[in-house]
PyMOL commands that place a pseudoatom at each C-alpha (Angstrom):
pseudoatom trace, name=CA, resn=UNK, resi=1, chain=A, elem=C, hetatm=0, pos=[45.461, -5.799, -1.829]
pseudoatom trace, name=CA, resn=UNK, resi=2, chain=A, elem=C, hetatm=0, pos=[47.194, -9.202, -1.043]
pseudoatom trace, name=CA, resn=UNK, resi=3, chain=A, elem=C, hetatm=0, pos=[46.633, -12.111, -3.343]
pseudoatom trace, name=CA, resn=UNK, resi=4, chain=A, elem=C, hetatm=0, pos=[48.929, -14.549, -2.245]
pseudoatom trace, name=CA, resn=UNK, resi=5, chain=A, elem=C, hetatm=0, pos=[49.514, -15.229, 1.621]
pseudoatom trace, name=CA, resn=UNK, resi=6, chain=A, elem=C, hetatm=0, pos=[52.237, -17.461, 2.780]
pseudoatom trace, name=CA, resn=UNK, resi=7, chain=A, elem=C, hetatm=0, pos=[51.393, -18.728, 6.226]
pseudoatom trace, name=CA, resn=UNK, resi=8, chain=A, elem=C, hetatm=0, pos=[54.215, -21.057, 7.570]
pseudoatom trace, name=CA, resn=UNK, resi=9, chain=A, elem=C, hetatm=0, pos=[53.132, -23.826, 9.867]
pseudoatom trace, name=CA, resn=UNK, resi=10, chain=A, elem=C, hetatm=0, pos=[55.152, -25.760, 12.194]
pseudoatom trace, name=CA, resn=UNK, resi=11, chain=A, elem=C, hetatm=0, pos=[52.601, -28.197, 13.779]
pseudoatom trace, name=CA, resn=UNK, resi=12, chain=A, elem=C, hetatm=0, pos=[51.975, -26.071, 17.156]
pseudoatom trace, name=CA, resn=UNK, resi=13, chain=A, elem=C, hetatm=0, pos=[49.149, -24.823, 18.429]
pseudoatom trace, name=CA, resn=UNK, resi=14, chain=A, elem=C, hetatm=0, pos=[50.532, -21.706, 18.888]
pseudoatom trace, name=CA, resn=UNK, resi=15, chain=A, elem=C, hetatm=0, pos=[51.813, -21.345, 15.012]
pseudoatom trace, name=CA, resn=UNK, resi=16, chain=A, elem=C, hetatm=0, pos=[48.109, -22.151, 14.290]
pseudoatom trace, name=CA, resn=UNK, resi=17, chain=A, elem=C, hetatm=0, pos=[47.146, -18.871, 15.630]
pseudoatom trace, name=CA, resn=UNK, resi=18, chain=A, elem=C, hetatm=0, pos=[47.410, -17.374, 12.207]
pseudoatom trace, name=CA, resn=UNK, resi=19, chain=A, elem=C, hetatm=0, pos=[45.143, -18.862, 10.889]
pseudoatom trace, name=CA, resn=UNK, resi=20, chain=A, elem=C, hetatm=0, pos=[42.130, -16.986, 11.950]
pseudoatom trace, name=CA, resn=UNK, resi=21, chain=A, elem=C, hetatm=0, pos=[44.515, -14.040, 11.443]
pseudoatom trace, name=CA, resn=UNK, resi=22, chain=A, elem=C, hetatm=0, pos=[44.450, -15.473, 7.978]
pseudoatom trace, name=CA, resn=UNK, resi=23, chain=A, elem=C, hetatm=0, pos=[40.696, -15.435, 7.386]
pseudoatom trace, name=CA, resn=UNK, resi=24, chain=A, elem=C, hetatm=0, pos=[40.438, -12.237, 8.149]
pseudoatom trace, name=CA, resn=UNK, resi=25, chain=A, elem=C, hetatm=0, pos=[43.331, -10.981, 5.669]
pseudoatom trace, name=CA, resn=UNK, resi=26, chain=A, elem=C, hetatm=0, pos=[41.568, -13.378, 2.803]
pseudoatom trace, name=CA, resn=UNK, resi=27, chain=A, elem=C, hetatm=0, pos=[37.782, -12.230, 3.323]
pseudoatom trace, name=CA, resn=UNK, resi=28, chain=A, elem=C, hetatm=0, pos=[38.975, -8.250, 2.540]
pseudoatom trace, name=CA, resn=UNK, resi=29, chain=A, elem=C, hetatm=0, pos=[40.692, -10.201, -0.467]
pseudoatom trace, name=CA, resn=UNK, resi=30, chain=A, elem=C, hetatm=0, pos=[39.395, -10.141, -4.090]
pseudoatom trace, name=CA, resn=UNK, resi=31, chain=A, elem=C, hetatm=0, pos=[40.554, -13.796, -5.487]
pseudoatom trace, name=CA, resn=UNK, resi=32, chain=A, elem=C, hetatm=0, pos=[43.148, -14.552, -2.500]
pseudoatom trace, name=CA, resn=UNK, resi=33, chain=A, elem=C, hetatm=0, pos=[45.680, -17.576, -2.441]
pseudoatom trace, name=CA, resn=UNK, resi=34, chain=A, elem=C, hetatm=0, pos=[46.650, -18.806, 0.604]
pseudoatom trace, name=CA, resn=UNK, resi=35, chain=A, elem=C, hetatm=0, pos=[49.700, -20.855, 0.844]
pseudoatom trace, name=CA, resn=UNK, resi=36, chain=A, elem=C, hetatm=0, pos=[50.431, -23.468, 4.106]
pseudoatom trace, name=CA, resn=UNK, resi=37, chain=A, elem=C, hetatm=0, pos=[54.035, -23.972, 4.324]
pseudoatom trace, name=CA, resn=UNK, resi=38, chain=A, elem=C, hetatm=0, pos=[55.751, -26.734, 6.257]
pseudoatom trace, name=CA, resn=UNK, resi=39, chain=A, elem=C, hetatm=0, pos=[60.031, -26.526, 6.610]
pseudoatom trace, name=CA, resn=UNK, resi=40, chain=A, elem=C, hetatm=0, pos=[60.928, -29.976, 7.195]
pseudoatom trace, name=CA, resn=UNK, resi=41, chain=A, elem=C, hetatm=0, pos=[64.738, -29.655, 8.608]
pseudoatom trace, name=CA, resn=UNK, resi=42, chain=A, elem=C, hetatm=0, pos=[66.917, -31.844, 7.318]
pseudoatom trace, name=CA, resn=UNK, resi=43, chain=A, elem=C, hetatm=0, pos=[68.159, -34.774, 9.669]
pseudoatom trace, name=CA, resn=UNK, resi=44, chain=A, elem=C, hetatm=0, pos=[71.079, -35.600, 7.768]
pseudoatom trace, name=CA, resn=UNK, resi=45, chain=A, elem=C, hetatm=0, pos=[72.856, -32.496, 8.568]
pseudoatom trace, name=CA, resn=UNK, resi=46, chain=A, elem=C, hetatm=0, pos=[73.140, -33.575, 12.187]
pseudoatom trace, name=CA, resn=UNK, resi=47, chain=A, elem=C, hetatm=0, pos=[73.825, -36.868, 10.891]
pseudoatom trace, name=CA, resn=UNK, resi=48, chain=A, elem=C, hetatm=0, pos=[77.390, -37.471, 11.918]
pseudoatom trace, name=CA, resn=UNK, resi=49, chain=A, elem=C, hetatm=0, pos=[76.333, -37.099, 15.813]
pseudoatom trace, name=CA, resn=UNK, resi=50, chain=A, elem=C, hetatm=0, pos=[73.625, -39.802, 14.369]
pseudoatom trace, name=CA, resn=UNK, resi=51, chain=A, elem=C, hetatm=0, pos=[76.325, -41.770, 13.106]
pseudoatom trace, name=CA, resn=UNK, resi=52, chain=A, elem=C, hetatm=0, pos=[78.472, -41.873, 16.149]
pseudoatom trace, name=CA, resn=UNK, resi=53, chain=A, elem=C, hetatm=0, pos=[75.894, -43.310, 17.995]
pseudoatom trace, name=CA, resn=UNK, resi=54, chain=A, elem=C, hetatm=0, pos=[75.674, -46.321, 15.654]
pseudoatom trace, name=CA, resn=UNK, resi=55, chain=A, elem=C, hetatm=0, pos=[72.330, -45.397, 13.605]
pseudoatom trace, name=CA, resn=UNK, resi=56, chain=A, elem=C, hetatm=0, pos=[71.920, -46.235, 10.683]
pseudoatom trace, name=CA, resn=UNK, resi=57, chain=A, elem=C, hetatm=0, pos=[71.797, -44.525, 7.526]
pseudoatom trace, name=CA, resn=UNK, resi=58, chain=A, elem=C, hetatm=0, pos=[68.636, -46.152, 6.519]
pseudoatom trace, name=CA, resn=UNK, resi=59, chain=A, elem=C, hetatm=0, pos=[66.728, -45.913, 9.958]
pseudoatom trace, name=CA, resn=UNK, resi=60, chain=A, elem=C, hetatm=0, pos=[67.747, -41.585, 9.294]
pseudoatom trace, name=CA, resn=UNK, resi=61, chain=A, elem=C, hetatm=0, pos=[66.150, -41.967, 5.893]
pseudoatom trace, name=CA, resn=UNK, resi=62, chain=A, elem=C, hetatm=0, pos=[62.895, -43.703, 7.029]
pseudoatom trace, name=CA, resn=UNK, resi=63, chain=A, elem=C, hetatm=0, pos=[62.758, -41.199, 9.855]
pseudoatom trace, name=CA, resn=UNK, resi=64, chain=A, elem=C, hetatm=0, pos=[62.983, -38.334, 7.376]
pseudoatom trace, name=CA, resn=UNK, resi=65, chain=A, elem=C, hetatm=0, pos=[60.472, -40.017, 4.773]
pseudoatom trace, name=CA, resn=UNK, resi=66, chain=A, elem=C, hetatm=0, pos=[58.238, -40.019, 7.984]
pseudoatom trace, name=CA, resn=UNK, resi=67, chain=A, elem=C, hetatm=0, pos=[58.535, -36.832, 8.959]
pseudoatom trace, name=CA, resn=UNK, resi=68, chain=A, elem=C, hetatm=0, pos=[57.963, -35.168, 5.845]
pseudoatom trace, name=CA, resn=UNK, resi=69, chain=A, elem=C, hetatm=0, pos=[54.877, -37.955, 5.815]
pseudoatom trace, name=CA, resn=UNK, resi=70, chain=A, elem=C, hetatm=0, pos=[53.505, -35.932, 9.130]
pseudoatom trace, name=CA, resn=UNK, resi=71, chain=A, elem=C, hetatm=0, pos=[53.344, -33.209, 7.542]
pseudoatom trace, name=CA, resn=UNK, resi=72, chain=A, elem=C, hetatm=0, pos=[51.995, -33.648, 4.690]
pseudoatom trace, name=CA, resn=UNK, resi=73, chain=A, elem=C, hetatm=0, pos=[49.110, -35.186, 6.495]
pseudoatom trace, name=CA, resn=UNK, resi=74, chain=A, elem=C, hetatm=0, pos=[48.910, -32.351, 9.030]
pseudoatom trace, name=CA, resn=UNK, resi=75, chain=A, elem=C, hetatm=0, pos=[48.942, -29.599, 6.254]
pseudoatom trace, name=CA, resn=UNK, resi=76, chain=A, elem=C, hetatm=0, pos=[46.193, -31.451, 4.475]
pseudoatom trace, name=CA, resn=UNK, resi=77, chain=A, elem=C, hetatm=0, pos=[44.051, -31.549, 7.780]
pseudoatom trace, name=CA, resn=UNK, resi=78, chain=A, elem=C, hetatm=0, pos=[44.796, -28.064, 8.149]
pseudoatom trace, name=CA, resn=UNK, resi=79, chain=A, elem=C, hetatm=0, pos=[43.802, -27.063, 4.293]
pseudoatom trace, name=CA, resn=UNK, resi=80, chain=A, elem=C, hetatm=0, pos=[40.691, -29.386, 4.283]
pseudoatom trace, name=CA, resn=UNK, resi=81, chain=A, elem=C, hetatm=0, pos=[39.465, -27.210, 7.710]
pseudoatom trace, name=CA, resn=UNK, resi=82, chain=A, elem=C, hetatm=0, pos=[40.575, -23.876, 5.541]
pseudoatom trace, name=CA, resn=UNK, resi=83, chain=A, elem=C, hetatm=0, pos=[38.426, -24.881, 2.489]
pseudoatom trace, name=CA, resn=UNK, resi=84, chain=A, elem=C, hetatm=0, pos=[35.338, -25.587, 4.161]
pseudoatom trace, name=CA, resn=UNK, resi=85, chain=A, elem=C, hetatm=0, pos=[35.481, -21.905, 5.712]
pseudoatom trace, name=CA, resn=UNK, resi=86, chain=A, elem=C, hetatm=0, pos=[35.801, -20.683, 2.039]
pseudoatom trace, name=CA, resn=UNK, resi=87, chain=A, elem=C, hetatm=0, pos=[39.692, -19.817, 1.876]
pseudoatom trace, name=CA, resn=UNK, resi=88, chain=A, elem=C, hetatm=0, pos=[41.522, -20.916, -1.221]
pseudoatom trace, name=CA, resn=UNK, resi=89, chain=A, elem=C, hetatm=0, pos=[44.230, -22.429, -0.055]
pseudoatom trace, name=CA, resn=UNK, resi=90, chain=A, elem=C, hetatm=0, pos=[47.175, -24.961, -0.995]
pseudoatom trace, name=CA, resn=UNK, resi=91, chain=A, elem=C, hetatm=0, pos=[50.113, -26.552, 0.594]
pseudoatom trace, name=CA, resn=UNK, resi=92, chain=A, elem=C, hetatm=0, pos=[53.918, -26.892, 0.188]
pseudoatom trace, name=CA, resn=UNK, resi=93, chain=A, elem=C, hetatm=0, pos=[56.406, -28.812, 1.734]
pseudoatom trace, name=CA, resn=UNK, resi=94, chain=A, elem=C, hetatm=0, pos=[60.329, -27.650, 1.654]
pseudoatom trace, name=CA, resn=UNK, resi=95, chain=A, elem=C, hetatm=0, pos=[63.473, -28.613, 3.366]
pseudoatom trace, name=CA, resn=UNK, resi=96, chain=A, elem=C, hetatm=0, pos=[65.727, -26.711, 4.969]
pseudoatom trace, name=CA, resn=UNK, resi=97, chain=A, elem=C, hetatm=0, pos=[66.517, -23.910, 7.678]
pseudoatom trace, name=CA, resn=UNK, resi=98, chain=A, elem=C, hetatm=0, pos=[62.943, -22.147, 8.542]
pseudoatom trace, name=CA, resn=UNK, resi=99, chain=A, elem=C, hetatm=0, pos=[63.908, -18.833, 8.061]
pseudoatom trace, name=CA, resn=UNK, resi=100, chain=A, elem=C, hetatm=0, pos=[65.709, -19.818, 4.719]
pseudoatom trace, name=CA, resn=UNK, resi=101, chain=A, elem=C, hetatm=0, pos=[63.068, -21.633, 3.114]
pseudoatom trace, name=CA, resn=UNK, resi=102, chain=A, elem=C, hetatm=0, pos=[60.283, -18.967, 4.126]
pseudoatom trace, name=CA, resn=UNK, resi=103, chain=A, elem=C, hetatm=0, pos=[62.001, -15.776, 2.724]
pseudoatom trace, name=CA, resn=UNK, resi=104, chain=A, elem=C, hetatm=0, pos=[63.248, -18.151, -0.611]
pseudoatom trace, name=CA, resn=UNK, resi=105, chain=A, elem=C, hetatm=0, pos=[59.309, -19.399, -1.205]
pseudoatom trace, name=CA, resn=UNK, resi=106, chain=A, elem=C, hetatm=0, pos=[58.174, -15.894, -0.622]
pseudoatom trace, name=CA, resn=UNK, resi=107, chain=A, elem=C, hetatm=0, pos=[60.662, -14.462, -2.974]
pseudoatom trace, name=CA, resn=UNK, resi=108, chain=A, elem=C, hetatm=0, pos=[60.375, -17.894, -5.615]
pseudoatom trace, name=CA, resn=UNK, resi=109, chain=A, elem=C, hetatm=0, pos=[56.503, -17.818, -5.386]
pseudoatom trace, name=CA, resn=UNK, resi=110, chain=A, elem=C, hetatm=0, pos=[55.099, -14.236, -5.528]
pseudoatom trace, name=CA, resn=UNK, resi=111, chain=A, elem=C, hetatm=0, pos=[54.130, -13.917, -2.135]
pseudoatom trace, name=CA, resn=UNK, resi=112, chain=A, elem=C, hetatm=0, pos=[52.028, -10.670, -1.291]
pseudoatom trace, name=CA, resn=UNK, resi=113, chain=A, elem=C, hetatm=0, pos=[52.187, -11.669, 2.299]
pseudoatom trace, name=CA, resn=UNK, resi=114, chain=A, elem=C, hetatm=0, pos=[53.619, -13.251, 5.098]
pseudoatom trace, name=CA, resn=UNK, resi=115, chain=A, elem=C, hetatm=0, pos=[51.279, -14.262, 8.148]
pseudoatom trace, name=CA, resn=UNK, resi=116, chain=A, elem=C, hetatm=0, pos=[53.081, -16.021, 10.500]
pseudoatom trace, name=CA, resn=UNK, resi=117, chain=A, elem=C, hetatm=0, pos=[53.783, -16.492, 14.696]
pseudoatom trace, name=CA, resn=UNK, resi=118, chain=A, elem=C, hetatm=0, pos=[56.495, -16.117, 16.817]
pseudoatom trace, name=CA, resn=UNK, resi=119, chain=A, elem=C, hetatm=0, pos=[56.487, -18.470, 20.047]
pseudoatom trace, name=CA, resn=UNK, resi=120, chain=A, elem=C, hetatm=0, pos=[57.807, -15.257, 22.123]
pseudoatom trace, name=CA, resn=UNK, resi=121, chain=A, elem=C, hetatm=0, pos=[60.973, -15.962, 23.574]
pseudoatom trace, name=CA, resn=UNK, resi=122, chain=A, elem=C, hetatm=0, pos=[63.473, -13.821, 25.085]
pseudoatom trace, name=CA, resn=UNK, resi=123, chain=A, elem=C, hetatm=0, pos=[66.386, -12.986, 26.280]
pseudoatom trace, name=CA, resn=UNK, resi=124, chain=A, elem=C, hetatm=0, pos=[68.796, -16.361, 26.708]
pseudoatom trace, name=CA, resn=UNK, resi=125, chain=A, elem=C, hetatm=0, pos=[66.233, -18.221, 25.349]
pseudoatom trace, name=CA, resn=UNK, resi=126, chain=A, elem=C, hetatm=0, pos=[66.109, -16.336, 22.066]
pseudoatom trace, name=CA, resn=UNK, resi=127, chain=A, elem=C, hetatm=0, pos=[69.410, -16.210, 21.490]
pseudoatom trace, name=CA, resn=UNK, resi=128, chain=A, elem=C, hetatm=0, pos=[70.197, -19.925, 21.811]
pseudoatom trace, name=CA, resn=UNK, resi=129, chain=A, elem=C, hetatm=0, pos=[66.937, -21.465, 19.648]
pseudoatom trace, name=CA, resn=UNK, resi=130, chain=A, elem=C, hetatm=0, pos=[67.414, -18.151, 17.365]
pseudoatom trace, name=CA, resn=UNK, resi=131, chain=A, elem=C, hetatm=0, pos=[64.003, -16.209, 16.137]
pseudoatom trace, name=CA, resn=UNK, resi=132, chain=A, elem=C, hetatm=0, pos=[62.574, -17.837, 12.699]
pseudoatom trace, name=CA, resn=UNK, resi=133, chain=A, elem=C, hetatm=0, pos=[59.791, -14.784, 12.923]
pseudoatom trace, name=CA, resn=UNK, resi=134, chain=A, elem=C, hetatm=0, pos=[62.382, -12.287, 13.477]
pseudoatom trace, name=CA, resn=UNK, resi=135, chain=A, elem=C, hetatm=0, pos=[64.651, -13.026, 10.605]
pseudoatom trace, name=CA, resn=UNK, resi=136, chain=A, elem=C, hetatm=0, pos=[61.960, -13.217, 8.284]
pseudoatom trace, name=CA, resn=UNK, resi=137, chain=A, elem=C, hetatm=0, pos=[60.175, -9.867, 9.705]
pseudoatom trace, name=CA, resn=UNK, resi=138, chain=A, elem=C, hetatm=0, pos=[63.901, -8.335, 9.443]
pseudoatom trace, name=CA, resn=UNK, resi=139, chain=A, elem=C, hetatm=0, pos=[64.713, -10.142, 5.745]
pseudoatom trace, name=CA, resn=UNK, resi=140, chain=A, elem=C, hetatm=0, pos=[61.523, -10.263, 3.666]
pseudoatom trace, name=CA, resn=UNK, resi=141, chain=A, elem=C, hetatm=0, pos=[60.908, -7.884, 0.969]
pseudoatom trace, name=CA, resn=UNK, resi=142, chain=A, elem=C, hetatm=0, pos=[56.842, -8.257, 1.071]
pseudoatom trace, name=CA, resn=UNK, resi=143, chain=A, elem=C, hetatm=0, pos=[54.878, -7.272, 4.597]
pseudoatom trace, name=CA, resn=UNK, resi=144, chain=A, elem=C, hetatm=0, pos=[55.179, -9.955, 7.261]
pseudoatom trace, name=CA, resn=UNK, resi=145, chain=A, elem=C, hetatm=0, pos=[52.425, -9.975, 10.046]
pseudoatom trace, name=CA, resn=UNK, resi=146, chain=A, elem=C, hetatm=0, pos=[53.665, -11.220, 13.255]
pseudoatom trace, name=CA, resn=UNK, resi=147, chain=A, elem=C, hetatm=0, pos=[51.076, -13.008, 15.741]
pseudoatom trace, name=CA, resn=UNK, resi=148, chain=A, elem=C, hetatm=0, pos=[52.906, -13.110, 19.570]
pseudoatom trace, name=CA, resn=UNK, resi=149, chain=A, elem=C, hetatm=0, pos=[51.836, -15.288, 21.663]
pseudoatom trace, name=CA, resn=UNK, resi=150, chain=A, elem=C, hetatm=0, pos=[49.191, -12.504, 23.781]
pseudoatom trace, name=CA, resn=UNK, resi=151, chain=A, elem=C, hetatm=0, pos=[47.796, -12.516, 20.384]
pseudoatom trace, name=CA, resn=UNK, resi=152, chain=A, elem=C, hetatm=0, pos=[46.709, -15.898, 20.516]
pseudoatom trace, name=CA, resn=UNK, resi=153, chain=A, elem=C, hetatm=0, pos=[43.845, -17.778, 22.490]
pseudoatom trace, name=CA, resn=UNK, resi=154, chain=A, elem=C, hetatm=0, pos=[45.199, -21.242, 22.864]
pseudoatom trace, name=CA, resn=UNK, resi=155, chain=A, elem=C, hetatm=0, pos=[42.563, -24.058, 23.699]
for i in range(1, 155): cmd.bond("trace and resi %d" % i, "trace and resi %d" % (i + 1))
show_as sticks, trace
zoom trace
């Protein structure tokens, strides 16, 4: 039914949770792809409040280069652990606004699927960090699976 699953990873535990969410959905695949998706947001956009402070340009680069060097490190842990329990799987890093950057790779990428968690805030809480799960579940044209938190055993 679904041959290519985006599952969007933000280096929590808790956005982890998918993933055995995600072997399930792949073993009642024939031939599925399962895509790990990082959002690295940009730093430069808040980089007037940087520059106010007297930081440098350079020290915002480096700290972006190493950022999106995290993840690419993390993803590939992540992947490697995916292979070995027989889930074809690749990674992508993007930049930009979460929510943005999931629906656009969805759309971009012929995404079947999107598996992802939602860290369960409410009320003032949700309002000022915003919900990345709850645009995309509101915005995506293809089935998003939402993991809450009580779905979740932590370690």
């Amino acid at each position: 039914m679904y041959r290519k699953i985006l599952a969007p990873l933000d280096g929590s535990e808790l956005s982890e949770c998918t993933l055995s969410h995600l072997k399930a959905v792949a073993s009642g695949c024939q031939i599925p792809e399962a895509v790990l998706l990082h959002v690295v947001q940009p730093i430069e956009e808040e980089y007037q409040h940087y520059q106010h402070r007297g930081i440098p340009e350079e020290t915002i680069d480096q700290a972006e280069k190493d950022i999106e060097d995290h993840a690419r490190d993390y993803l590939s842990k992540v992947a490697d652990r995916m292979k070995k329990e027989g889930i074809r799987v690749s990674t992508a890093i993007v930049r930009g606004k979460p929510a943005d950057e999931i629906l656009e790779y969805a759309r971009k990428n012929g995404v079947d699927l999107i598996l992802m968690s939602t860290h369960g805030r409410s009320g003032l809480a949700r309002w000022a960090f915003g919900s990345v799960a709850d645009r995309v579940l509101r915005q995506a044209a293809v089935p998003v699976l939402v993991i809450p938190p009580q779905g979740c055993r932590l370690s």
